[in-house]
NUFIDREN-496736 format. One record per atom (N, C-alpha, C): x, y, z; residue in three letters. Coordinates in steps of 0.2 Angstrom, whole numbers, plus 5000, padded with zeros to 4 digits. Each point is the difference from the previous one (the first is absolute). Layout:
<recs>
XYZAla/...
</recs>
This chain:
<recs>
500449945000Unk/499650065000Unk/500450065000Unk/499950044994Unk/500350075000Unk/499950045007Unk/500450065002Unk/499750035004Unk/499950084996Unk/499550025004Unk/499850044996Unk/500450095004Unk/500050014995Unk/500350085000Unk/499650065006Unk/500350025003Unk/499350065004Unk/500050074996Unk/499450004999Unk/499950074996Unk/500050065005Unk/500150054996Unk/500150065003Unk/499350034999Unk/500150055005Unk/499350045003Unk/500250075003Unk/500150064994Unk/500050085004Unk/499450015003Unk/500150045004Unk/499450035005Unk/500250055001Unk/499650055001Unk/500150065003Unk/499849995007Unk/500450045006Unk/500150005004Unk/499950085004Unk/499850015005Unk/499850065006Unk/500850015001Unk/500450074999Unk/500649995005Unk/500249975006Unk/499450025005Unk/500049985006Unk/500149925000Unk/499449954996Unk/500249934998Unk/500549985000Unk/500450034995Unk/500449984997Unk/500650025004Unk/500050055004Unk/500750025004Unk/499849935006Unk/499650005004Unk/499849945002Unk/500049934998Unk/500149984994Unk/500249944996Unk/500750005000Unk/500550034998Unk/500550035000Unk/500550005007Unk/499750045004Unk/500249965008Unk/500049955001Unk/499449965001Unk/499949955004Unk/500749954993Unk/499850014994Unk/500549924996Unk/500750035002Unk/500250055001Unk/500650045003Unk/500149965008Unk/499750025003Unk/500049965008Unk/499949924999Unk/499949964996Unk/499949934998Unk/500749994995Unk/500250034999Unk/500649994995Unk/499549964991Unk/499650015000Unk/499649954996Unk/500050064992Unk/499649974994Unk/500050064996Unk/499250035000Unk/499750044996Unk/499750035000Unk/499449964999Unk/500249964994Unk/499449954995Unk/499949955007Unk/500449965003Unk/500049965006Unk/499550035004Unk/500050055002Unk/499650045005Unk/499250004997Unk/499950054995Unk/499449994996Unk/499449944998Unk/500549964999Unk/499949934995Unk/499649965008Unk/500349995006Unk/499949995005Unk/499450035003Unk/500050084999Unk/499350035005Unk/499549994994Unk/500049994994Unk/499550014993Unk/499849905002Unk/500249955001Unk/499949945004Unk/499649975004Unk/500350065005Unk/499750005006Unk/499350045001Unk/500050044995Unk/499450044999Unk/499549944996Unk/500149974996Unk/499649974995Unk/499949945003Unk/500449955007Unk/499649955002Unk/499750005002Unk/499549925001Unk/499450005002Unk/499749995007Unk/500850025003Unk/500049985007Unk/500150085005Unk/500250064993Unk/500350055003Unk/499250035006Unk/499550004997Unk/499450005002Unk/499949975009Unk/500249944999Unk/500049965006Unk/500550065007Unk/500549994997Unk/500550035003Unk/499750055003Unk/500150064995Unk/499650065006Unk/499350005003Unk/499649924999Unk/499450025003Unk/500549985009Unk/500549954999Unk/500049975004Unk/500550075006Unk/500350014995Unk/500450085002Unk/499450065005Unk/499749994997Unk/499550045001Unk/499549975007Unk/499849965000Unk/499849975005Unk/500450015008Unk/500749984996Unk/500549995006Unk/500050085006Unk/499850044994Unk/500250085003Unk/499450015002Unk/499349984999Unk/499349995002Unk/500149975006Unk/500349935002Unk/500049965007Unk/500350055003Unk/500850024999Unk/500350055005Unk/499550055003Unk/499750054992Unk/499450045005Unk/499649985005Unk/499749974997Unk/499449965006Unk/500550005008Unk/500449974999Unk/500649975008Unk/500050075002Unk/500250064997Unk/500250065004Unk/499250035003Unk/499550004993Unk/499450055004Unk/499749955005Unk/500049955000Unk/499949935007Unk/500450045006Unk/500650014999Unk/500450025006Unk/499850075001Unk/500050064996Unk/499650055002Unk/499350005002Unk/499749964998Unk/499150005004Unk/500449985007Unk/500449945000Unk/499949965008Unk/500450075005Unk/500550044996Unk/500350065005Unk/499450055002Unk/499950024994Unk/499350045002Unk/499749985006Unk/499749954998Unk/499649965005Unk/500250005009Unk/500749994998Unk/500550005008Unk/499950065003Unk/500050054994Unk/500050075002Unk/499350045002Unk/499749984999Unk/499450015000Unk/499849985007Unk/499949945002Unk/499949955005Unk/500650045008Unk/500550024996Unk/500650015006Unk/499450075002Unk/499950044994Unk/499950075004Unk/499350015004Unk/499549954997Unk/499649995005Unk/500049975005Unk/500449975002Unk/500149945006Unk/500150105003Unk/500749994998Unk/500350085006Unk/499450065001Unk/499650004995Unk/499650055003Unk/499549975006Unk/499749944998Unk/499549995004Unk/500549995008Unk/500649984998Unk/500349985008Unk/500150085003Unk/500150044995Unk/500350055004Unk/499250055003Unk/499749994996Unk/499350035001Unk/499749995007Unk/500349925001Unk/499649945005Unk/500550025005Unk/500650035000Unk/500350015007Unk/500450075000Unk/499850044996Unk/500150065002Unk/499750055004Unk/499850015006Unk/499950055001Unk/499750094998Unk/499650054998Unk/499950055001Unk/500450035002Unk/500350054998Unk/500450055002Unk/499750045005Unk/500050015004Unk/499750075005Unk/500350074997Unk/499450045000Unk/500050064996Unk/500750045003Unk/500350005004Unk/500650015003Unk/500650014997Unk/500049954998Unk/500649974994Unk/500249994995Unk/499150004995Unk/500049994995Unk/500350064994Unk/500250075002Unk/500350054998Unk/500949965000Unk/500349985003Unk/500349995002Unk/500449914994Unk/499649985001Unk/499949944997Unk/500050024991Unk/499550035001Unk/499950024991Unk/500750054999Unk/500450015004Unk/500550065001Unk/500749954998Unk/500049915001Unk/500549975001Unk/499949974991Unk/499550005000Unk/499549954994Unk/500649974995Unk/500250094996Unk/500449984994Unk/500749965003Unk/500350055004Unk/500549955003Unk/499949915000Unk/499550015004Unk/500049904999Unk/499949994994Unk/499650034996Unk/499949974992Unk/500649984997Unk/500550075002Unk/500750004994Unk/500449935003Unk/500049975007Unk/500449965004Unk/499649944996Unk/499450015000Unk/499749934997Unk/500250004994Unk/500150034994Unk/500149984993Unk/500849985001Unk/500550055005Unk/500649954999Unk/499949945002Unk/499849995004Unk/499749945002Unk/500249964993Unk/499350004999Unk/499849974994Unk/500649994995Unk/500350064997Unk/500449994997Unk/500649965000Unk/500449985006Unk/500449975002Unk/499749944999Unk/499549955004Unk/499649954999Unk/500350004993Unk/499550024996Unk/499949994992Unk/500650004994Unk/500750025003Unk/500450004998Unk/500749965004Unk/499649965003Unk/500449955004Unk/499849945001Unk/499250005001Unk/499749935000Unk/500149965006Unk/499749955003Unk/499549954995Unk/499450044999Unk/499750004993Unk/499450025001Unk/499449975004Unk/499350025001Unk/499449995004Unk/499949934995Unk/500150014994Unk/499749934997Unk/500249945002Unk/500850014998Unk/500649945002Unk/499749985007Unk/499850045005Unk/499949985007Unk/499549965002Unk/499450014994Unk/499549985001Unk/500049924996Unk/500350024995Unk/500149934998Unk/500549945005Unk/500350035003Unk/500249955005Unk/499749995007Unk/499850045002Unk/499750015006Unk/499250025001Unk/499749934996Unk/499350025002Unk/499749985004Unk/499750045006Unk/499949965009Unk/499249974998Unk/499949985005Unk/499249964999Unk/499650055001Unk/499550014999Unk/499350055001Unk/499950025008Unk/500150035000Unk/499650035008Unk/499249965001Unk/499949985007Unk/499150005000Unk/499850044997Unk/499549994998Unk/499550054996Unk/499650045007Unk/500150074998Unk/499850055004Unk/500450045005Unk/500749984998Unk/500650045005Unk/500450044995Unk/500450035003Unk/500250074996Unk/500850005001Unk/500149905003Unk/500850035001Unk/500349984997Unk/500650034999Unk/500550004992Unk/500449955004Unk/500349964992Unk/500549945005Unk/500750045003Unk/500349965003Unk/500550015003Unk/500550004994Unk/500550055000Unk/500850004996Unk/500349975004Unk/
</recs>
């Protein structure tokens, strides 16, 4: 059996393309035609199809994994700020008219200690998730307001 000769094929090309086509067979040490000849291949198999549904899918599962994990933080966060308000609601005290010039006088000061607060936490870790994910204590009876022990 003869082997058969490969025919040639001009095409006009986008610069952009084509400086691109040009690099990558340059970074491959490969030629030009080599390079084309292969992605014009790969483009017309009946599998290319297959491929990026399968591509595609893959970066679809990934999605799904990340917004799963941001519902369950939300959810954490959500749950943490209620638990603290009802606790702090449920065992705070009234200010007496006396003080409460005086308190509302400290307010910002405690807010700014609470964000460093915070921020140090949050750039140092463990996060509230991590902790929850290891550390999840049994339910309280139902009808008591006490937070578990650290």
């Amino acid at each position: 059996m003869k082997s058969q000769k490969k025919k040639r094929l001009s095409a006009y090309l986008d610069p952009d393309v084509m400086n691109a086509l040009a690099d990558y067979s340059a970074r491959r040490d490969v030629s030009l035609s080599l390079v084309a000849e292969a992605a014009i291949a790969s483009f017309l198999s009946p599998d290319a199809e297959e491929r990026k549904e399968a591509a595609i899918t893959r970066r679809l599962d990934q999605i799904d994994r990340r917004v799963q994990r941001v519902e369950r933080d939300v959810g954490i966060a959500i749950e943490t700020l209620a638990l603290f308000v009802h606790f702090w609601l449920s065992s705070t005290p009234v200010l007496p008219e006396s003080v409460r010039a005086e308190a509302r006088a400290k307010g910002p000061q405690r807010y700014d200690r609470f964000v460093d607060a915070l921020g140090r936490r949050l750039s140092k870790g463990p996060q509230l998730r991590q902790e929850i994910a290891a550390n999840v204590p049994a339910a309280p009876p139902a009808g008591t307001d006490e937070l578990p022990a650290r």
